[in-house]
C-alpha positions in Angstrom: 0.0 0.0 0.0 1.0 3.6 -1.1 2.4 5.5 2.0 -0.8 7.7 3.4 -0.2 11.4 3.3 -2.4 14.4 4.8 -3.5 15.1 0.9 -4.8 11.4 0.6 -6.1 11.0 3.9 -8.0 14.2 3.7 -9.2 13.5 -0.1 -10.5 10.5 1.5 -12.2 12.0 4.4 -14.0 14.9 2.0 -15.5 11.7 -0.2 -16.0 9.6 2.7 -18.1 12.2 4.8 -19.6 13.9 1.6 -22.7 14.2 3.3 -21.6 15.7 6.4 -19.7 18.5 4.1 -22.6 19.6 2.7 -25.1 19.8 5.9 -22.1 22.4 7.1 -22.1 24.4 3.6 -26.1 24.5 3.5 -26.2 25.6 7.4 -23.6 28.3 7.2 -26.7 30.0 5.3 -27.9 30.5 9.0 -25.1 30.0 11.0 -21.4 30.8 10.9 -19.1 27.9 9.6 -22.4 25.8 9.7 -22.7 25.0 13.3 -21.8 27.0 16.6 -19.1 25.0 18.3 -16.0 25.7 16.2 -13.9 23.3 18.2 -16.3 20.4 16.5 -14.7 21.2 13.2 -12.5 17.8 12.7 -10.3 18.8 9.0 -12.3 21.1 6.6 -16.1 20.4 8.6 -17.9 19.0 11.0 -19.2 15.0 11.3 -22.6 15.1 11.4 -24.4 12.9 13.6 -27.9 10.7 13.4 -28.3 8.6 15.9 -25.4 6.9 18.9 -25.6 3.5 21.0 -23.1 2.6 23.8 -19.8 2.9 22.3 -21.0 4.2 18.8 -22.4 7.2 16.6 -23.9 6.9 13.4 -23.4 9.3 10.5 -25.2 11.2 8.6 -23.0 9.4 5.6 -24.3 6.2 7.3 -21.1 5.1 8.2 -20.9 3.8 11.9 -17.7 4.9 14.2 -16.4 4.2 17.2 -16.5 6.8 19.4 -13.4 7.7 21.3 -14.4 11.1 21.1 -17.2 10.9 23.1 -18.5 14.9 22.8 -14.5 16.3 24.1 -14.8 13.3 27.5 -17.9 14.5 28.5 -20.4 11.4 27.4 -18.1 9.2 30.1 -21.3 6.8 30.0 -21.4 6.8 26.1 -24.7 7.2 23.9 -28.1 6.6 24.8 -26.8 4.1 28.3 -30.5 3.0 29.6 -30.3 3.8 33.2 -29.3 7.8 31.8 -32.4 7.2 29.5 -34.9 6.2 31.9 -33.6 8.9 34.8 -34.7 11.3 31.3 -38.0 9.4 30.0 -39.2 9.4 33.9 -38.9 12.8 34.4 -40.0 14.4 30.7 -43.8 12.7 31.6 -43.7 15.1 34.8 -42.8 17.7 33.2 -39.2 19.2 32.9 -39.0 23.1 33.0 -40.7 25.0 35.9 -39.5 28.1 37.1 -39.1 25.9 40.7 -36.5 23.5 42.1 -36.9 19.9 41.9 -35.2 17.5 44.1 -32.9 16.3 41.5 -30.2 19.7 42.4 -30.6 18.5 46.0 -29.4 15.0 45.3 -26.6 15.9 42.4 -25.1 18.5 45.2 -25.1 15.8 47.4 -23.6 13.1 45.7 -20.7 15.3 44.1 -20.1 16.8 48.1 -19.8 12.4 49.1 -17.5 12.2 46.3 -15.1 15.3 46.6 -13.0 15.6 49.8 -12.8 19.6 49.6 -16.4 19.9 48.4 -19.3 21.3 50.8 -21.6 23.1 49.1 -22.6 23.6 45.1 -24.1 25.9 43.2 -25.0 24.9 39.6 -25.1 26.8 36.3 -25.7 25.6 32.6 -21.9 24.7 31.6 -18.5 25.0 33.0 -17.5 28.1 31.0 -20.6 29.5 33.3 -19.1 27.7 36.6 -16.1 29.3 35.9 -16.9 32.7 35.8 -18.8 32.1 39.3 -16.0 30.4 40.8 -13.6 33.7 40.2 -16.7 36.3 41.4 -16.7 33.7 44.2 -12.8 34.5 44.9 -13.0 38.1 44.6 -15.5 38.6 46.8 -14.1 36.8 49.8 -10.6 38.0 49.0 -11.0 41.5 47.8 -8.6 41.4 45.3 -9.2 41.3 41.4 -6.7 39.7 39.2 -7.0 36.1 38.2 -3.9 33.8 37.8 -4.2 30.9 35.2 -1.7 28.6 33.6 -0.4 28.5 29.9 -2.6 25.8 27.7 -5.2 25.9 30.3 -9.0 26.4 29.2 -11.6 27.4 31.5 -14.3 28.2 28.9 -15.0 31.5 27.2 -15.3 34.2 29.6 -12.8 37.1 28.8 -10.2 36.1 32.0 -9.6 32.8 30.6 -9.1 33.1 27.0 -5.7 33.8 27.0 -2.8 32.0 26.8 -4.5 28.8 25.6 -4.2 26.9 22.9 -0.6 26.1 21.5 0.6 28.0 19.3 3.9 29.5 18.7 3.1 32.7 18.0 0.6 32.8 21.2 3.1 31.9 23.4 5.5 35.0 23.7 8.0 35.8 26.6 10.6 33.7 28.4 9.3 30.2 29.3 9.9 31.4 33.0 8.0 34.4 32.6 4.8 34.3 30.6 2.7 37.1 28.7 -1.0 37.0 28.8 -1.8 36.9 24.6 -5.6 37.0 23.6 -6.8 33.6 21.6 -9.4 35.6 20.2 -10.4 38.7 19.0 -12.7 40.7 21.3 -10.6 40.7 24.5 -10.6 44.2 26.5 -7.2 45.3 27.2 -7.9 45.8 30.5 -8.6 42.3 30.9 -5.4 41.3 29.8 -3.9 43.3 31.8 -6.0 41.7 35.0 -4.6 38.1 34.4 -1.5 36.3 35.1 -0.4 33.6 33.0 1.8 30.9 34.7 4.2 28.0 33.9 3.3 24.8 33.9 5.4 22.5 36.1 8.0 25.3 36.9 7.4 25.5 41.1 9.9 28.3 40.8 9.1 30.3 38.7 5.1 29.8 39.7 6.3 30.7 42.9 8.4 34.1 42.0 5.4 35.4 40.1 2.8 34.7 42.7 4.6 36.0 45.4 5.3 39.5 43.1 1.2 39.8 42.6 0.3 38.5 45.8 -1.3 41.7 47.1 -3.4 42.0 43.6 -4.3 38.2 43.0 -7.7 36.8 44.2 -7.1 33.2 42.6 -5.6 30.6 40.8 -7.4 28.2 38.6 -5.9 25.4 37.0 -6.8 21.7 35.6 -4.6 19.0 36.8 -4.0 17.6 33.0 -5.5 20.2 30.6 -7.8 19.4 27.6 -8.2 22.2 25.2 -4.9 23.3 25.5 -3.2 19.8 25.0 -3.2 16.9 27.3 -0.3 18.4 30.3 -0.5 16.4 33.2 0.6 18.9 36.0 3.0 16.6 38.6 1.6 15.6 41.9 4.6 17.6 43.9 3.6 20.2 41.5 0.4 20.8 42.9 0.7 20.5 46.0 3.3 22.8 46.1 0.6 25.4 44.8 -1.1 24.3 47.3 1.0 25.5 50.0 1.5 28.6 47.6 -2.0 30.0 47.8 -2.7 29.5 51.3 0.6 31.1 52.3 -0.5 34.3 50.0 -4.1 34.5 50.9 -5.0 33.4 47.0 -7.8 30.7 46.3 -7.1 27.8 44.6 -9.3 26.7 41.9 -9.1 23.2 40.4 -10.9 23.0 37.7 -12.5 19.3 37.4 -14.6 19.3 34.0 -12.6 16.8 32.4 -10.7 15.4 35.4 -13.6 14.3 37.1 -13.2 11.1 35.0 -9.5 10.6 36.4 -10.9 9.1 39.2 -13.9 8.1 41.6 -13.0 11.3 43.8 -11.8 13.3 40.8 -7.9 13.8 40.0 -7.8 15.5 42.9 -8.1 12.4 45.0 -5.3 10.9 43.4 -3.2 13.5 44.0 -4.3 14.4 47.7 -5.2 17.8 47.4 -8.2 19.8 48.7 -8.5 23.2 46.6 -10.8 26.0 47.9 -13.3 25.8 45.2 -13.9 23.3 42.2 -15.3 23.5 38.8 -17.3 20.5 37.3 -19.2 20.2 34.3 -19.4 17.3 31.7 -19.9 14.8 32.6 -21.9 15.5 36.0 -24.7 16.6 33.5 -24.6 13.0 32.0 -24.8 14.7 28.2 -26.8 17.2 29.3 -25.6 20.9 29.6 -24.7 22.1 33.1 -21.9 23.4 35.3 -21.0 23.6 38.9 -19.0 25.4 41.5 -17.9 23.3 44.9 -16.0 24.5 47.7 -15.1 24.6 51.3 -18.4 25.9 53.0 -16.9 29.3 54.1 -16.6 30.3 50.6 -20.2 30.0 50.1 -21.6 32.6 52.8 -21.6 35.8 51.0 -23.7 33.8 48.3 -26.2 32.5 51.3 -26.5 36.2 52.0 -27.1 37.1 49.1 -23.4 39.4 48.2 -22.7 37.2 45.7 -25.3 37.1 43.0 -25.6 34.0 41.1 -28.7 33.1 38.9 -29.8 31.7 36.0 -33.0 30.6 34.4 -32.2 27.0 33.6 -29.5 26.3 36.4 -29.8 23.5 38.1 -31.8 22.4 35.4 -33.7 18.8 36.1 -32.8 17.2 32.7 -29.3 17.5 33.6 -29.3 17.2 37.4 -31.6 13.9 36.9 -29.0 12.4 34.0 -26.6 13.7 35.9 -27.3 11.7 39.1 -28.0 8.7 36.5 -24.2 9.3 35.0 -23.0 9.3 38.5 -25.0 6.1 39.5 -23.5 4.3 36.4 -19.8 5.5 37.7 -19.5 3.7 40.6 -16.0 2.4 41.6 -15.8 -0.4 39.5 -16.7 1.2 36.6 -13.8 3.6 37.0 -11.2 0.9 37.7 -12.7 -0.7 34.4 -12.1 2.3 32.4 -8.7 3.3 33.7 -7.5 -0.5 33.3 -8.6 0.3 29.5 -7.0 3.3 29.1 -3.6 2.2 30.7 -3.9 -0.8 28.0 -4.0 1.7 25.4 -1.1 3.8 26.7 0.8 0.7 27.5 0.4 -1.3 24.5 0.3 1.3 21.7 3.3 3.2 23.2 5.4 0.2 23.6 4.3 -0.6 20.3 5.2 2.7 18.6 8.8 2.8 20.6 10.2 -0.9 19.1 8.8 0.3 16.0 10.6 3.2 16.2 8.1 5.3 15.0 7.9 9.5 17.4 4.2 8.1 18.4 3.6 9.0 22.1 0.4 8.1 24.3 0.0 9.6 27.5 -2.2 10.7 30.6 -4.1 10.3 33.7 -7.5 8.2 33.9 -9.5 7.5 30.8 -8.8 11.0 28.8 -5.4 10.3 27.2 -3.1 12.6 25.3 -1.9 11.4 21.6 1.0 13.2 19.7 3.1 12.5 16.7 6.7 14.2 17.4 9.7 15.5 15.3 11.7 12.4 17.8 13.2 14.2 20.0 11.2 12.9 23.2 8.9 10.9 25.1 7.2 13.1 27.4 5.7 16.3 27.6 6.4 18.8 31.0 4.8 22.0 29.3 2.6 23.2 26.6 5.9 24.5 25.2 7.3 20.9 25.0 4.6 20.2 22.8 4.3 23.6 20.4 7.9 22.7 19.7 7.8 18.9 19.4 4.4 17.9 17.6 4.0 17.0 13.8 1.3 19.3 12.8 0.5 17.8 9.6 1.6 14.1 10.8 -1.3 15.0 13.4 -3.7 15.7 11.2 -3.4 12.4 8.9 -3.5 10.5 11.7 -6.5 11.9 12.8 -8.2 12.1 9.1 -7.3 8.1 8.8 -8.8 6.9 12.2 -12.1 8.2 11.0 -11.9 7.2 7.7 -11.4 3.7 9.1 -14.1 3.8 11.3 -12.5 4.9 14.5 -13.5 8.5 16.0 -10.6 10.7 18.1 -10.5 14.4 18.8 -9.3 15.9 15.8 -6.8 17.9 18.4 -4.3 14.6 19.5 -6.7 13.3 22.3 -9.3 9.9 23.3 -11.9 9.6 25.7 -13.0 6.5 26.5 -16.5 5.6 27.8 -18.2 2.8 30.1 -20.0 1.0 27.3 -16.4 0.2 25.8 -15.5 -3.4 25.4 -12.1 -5.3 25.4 -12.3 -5.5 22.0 -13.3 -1.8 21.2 -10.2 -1.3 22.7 -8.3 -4.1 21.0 -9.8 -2.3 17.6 -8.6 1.5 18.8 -5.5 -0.3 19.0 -5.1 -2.1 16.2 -6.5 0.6 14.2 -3.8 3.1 14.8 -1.1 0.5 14.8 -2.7 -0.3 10.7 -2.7 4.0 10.3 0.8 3.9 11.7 2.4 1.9 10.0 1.0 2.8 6.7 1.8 6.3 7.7 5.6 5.9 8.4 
């Protein structure tokens, strides 16, 4: 067989989705680019979607794939799982939007405050991005101070404060490694806010510390995921954190972990693993069980000034009971065992694949914590990844995208961006078939 190249994979891709390119021409007559989540753009469009069961999606090009992509980690209990279906079917013949509380919230709250060590109380919005922005009100308020730190390649949805410094890219990642300048992803950020947020290392205690220590006096928190998603899978090292830890608390600054995707690390998030207990915590994903919500956690202190009604937080679908009642269904499903299922999956993958790739010879690296794992084609020059930086200068952009292109054309679905997330429904030989599949991509690639 011919050697694959990103102009045949992607020739094959445009024929094989055909259909899928032109739902995403004929709806950009209504909607810019065709569809309003531009990070679901996988090559030139979109895969559109009819229909999903367990571990797969159907096309709208009736092909069937496997999903390892699993709507960016958060369907951890894949596509249409029958206990999430029932919680959903139960409650839609009762009725599902009232401008009252059902006991759903009560129950979610609960079962995320059993889970989480540092969790007390929870307030719930409609998405993480949301969650986020409370979380930092949350911080200013009880600390007084304004500026919000965050870490290069970490995402924390699309509020202004976080969208900078994200996604990796060379010429967004200016200044000394050591030393970090906050650069806007997108257009539309106020100079001011810029100028409010401080962008930090990853991985560099030093340096993290030096810079915290100089803004002490204006910085109300830090917010940080333990591996990042959007950014690039960086797994932040356990003595790492907790040195942060020790950071904040010494300078009076809150530590936010941000838990949207890490949840799945773990039965008591990647948090429990590491044995750290931030101030506040940020879920969303998969707590919602494929339905959109977000939440803020914390130590019950932080909370006050919201019972007394300082801190304003309100929404007209939070809390929402189609996603608190899948949510508590999603949660049900993800009991212990079904974690140490999917983590024994996921190390398999890692394990195998990279072990694989190294006797092969072939700059093929598989990493991460829990059932979200990093992917990267590399110029050869290593095997891990300490930094967002260590990637920008290391990865194979176009090597990237081939790979990417051919896994879907042969029937297995990643995220376009060098990332898997595996769900409960998966079977030893869905993940025998990820494996092989890449290892057939591979070595037709190289």
């Amino acid at each position: 067989m011919a050697t694959v190249t990103l102009e045949t994979a992607a020739e094959q891709f445009a024929a094989r989705f055909a259909a899928s390119g032109e739902l995403s021409r004929s709806g950009a007559r209504y909607i810019p680019g065709g569809y309003s989540r531009h990070s679901l753009t996988f090559g030139p469009h979109a895969i559109y979607v009819e229909r999903g069961e367990g571990a797969y999606m159907h096309t709208a090009d009736g092909h069937r794939l496997l999903d390892f992509h699993n709507n960016f980690s958060c369907n951890i209990a894949g596509h249409d799982h029958p206990h999430v279906r029932k919680s959903l079917l139960d409650l839609v013949q009762r009725g599902y939007s009232f401008g009252n509380p059902m006991r759903h919230e009560h129950r979610l709250a609960e079962m995320l405050c059993e889970r989480v060590a540092s969790v007390e109380r929870v307030i719930f919005s409609c998405s993480a991005s949301e969650s986020c922005l409370s979380a930092i009100r949350i911080a200013r308020a009880n600390t007084g101070k304004d500026k919000v730190a965050k870490f290069e390649g970490g995402y924390h949805g699309l509020g202004d404060d976080f969208m900078l410094s994200l996604h990796p890219f060379r010429e967004l990642f200016p200044g000394p490694a050591n030393n970090p300048i906050a650069v806007p992803n997108t257009a539309g950020i106020p100079r001011h806010v810029r100028e409010n947020v401080v962008v930090l290392p990853q991985n560099d205690l030093e340096s993290c510390a030096r810079i915290l220590q100089a803004h002490a006096a204006e910085i109300a928190c830090v917010i940080m995921e333990l591996q990042t998603g959007a950014g690039g899978v960086i797994t932040l090292e356990r003595d790492f954190v907790q040195g942060i830890r020790e950071l904040t608390r010494k300078l009076g600054i809150v530590m936010i972990i941000d838990e949207t995707i890490t949840l799945r690390a773990g039965y008591h998030g990647m948090q429990g693993l590491y044995d750290v207990q931030p101030d506040l915590t940020v879920f969303g994903k998969m707590i919602g069980g494929g339905v959109p919500i977000g939440a803020v956690g914390g130590r019950a202190e932080y909370f006050r000034m919201a019972e007394e009604g300082m801190v304003y937080h309100s929404g007209t679908h939070h809390g929402h009971p189609l996603a608190t009642a899948a949510g508590i269904a999603t949660l049900e499903v993800m009991d212990q065992a079904a974690y140490a299922k999917l983590n024994t999956q996921a190390d398999r993958i890692r394990k195998e694949l990279g072990a694989w790739a190294a006797a092969k010879g072939y700059p093929f690296i598989v990493y991460g914590v829990g059932s979200h794992l990093g992917y990267e084609i590399t110029d050869g020059s290593a095997r891990t990844y300490r930094s967002c930086r260590d990637m920008i200068r290391r990865s194979v952009e176009p090597k990237m995208q081939t790979f990417a292109f051919e896994m879907a054309n042969r029937g297995v679905f990643p995220m376009y961006r060098g990332q898997i997330a595996l769900s409960q429904p998966m079977t030893d030989g869905d993940i025998e078939t990820f494996i092989g599949t890449a290892q057939s991509v591979l070595g037709d690639m190289f």
